[in-house]
Structures are given as C-alpha cells and as structure tokens.
FIMI-652167 format. One record per residue (C-alpha): x, y, z. Coordinates in steps of 0.25 Angstrom, whole numbers, plus 5000, padded with zeros to 4 digits. Each point is the difference from the previous one (the first is absolute). Layout:
BEGIN
XYZ
...
This chain:
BEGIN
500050005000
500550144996
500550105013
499050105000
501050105003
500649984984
499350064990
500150024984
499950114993
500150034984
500150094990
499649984987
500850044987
499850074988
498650034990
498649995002
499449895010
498849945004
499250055010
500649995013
499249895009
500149914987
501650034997
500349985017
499349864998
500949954988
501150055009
499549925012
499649884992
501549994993
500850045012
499449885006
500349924989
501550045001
499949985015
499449875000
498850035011
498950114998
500650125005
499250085012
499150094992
500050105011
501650015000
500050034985
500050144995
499950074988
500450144998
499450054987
500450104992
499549994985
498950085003
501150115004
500650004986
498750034993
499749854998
498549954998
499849895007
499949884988
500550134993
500749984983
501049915004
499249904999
500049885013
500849894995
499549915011
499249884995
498849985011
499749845003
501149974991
501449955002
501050124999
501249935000
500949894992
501549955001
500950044992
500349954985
501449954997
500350104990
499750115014
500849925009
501150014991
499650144998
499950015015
501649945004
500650094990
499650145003
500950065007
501250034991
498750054988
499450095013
501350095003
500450014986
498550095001
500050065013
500950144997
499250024986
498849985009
500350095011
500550114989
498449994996
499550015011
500650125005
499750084986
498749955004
499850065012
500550134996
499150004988
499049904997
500049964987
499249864994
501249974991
500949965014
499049905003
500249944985
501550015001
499949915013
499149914994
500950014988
501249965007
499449905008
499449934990
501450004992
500649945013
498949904998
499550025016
498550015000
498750034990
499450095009
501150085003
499350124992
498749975008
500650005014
500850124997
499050094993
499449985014
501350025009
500550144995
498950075000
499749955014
501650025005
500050154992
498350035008
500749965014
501350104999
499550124991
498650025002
499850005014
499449865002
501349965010
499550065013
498749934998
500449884996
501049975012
498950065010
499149904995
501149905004
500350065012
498650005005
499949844997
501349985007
499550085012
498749924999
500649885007
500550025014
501150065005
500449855007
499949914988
501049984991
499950024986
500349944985
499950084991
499749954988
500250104987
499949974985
500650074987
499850145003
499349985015
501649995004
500550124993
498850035010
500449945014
501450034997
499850164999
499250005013
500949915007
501250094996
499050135004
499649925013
499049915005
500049875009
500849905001
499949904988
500349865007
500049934986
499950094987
499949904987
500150064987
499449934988
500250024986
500750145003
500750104993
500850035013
501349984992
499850114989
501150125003
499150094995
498849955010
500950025013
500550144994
498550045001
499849955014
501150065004
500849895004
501249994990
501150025011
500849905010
499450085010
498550004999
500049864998
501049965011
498850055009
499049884995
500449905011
499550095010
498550014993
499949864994
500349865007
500149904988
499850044986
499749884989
499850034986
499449924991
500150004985
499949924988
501050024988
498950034990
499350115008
500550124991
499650095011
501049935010
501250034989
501150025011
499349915008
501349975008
499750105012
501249955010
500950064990
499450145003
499649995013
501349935006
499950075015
498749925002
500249894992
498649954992
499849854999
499949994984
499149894999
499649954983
498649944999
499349964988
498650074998
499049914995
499050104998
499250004985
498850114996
498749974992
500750004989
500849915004
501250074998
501449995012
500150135009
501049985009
499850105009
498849985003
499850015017
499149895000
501349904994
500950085011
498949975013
499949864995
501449974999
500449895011
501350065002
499450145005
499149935007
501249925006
500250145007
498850055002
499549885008
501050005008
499850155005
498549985002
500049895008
501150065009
C-alpha cells in the first residue's frame, strides 16, 4: 500500500489536450500500468495548463488517443534497429537544431519548423517530426516572449502547494512541462524528493539559456531543490534530441534512463513521445513504485 505521506504530481507537455478529468484519467490509468498496482487516485495530481496557452479543450490538434482500443504495439525489427543506432544520427543534428530553435525564438518563422522536419527526416529520425514540432516552437517561443511564463509556472506552483507541506513529492513532468518545473524549481518552490523527466528537451543549450541556467553556478544549486532526478527518454522521441541530460547537468547527476515508447495514434501511426508510452513504461514505474510505497 502507497505511504499516504508520498504523492505524485504531473505536468503535461506541449499542444492541445483533452479536457482535464479525461487526460488525468489516462494519466492514472497508464501510471499504474507502469507501476504494476492502481496508483491512489487521490495522490495523483495533474497540473494543467493547456488551457493557459490558449488551448480548447479537444482544440485542432486533434486527440490521438483511441478510446476502447489498444494504444500501444511492440516495436517492429526495422524500429529496434532504428532504435539501438540513434545515438551517433542524434548528435550529428543536435547543433543545427539548437541554431533553429534559437532564430525561432527570436523570430518565429513557419519555415524553421520545415527545416527541422527537413533535417530530421534527412537523418532518417521520426515521420512526425514536423507534426510535433510545428506544436513545440510556438508553445517554447508563447512561454518566454508573450507573457504566458508567469502564469504557466503559478499554475505549477499552485499544484505543488496543493499537496501538503509534510508529504514528499515526485514530480512528474513531460516535453515541455519540464522546461516548466525546471524554471520554477530554479526561481524556487518546494523540495522535489524525486523529479523525472520524460521525453524532455532539457538537453538543448539554447533551452537552458532561456531558463536562465546555462552557467556552473545556477546549476551547482539543484541538489539542494531536487532529491533524485530520473530522466527517461526514447531514442526516436525527436523532441528529447539531446536526451543525455547528466551530461549538462553533472552537479546533480540525472539517472539517464532509455525506454521504448510503444504508444500508436488512430491512425496507427508510431509517436514516441507520447506520455502515455512514457507513464506506462516499467522502467519508470521501477522508480515511481518504489517512491509511492515509501
């Protein structure tokens, strides 16, 4: 049985999502998938911020989510392959990627999303590269120049302080959620007892410049605000490029942890970064288990 004094709270990543109640739901329902036991539902918490960014609930980006359908398959050989060779293919796009995303920020521009999805698809890393980013940069370039940060991080703050002042705390934060919960953390909040990181793009340069954490300094602070940090990732998740996050964050040491995310759309069509493959992934749930039962 789960401590009552250890609760888990997550942020979700980029784009449109579901309403809330329903996207908390799929969150409990594959957490516990991952864990291996039904997690307590009243030591779940969502913090939600779609809604922030000027997202409809079930907005334009359509749900990928089949409902009273299987959501997931193992991988083909050709992906396994695809899967085990990555890494060398990955850091030869990384700095072209950063460079894109900077311009990006400084002026958006619809051609930067083709030239990642041009470049990523030369690389041979994902088919909805241009999907997944035509979602990210606008999200990344709202949250630090049009005034959407302060919001976003109370919204976090207020789910964090939501859970009481004696219970420790995982926090769980996807894609863009830990851009998210790593800004606050750095401006202060609570303790994070456990922070897990999946399918981040922590390991951008250009990322860390924007929270304001691109020196030795800022980051040699992080041990006092975060216990254990675990980042998950799978090599074909073009959002979590530089996905090796102990690398950048060597003064607290991030448990670099590769999963394969099974996760398929309506189409049936592969996105690997998917937080419903990440929540269901036994290997986070190796950790998360673990924390919740004390």
């Amino acid at each position: 049985m789960a401590n009552s004094a250890r609760h888990v709270v997550i942020i979700h990543g980029l784009g449109s999502k579901p309403p809330k109640e329903k996207l908390a739901q799929r969150y409990h329902k594959y957490l516990s998938e991952g864990v291996g036991v039904e997690t307590p539902k009243d030591r779940l918490h969502l913090v939600y911020w779609a809604d922030l960014m000027g997202y409809e609930p079930d907005g334009p980006a359509r749900d990928e989510y089949k409902e009273s359908a299987w959501n997931f398959k193992e991988y083909s050989l050709l992906e396994e392959i695809k899967f085990r060779g990555r890494g060398f293919v990955r850091s030869l796009a990384v700095e072209h990627i950063e460079k894109v995303i900077e311009n990006y920020l400084l002026k958006p521009d619809d051609s930067s999303v083709k030239n990642i999805a041009t470049e990523l698809s030369g690389r041979a890393l994902d088919i909805v590269s241009e999907r997944i980013y035509s979602r990210f940069l606008p999200d990344l370039h709202r949250y630090f120049n049009e005034g959407k940060r302060a919001l976003v991080k109370n919204r976090l703050s207020e789910g964090l302080n939501g859970v009481a002042s004696d219970a420790k705390v995982c926090l769980i934060a996807h894609s863009m959620g830990s851009i998210i919960a790593l800004d606050l953390i750095c401006s202060g909040t609570r303790m994070i007892d456990l922070f897990v990181t999946i399918g981040s793009p922590l390991g951008i340069g250009v990322v860390q410049s924007q929270i304001g954490i691109d020196d030795e300094a800022k980051k040699g602070a992080l041990p006092d605000k975060i216990g254990d940090w675990f980042n998950f990732f799978d090599r074909l998740d073009v959002v979590a490029l530089d996905s090796d996050l102990e690398d950048d964050f060597p003064q607290i040491g991030p448990l670099d942890v590769r999963i394969k995310n099974e996760f398929i759309n309506k189409d049936g069509d592969r996105n690997h970064h998917k937080s419903y493959g990440y929540l269901r992934a036994k290997e986070l749930g190796s950790v998360v288990g673990p924390f919740l039962a004390g």
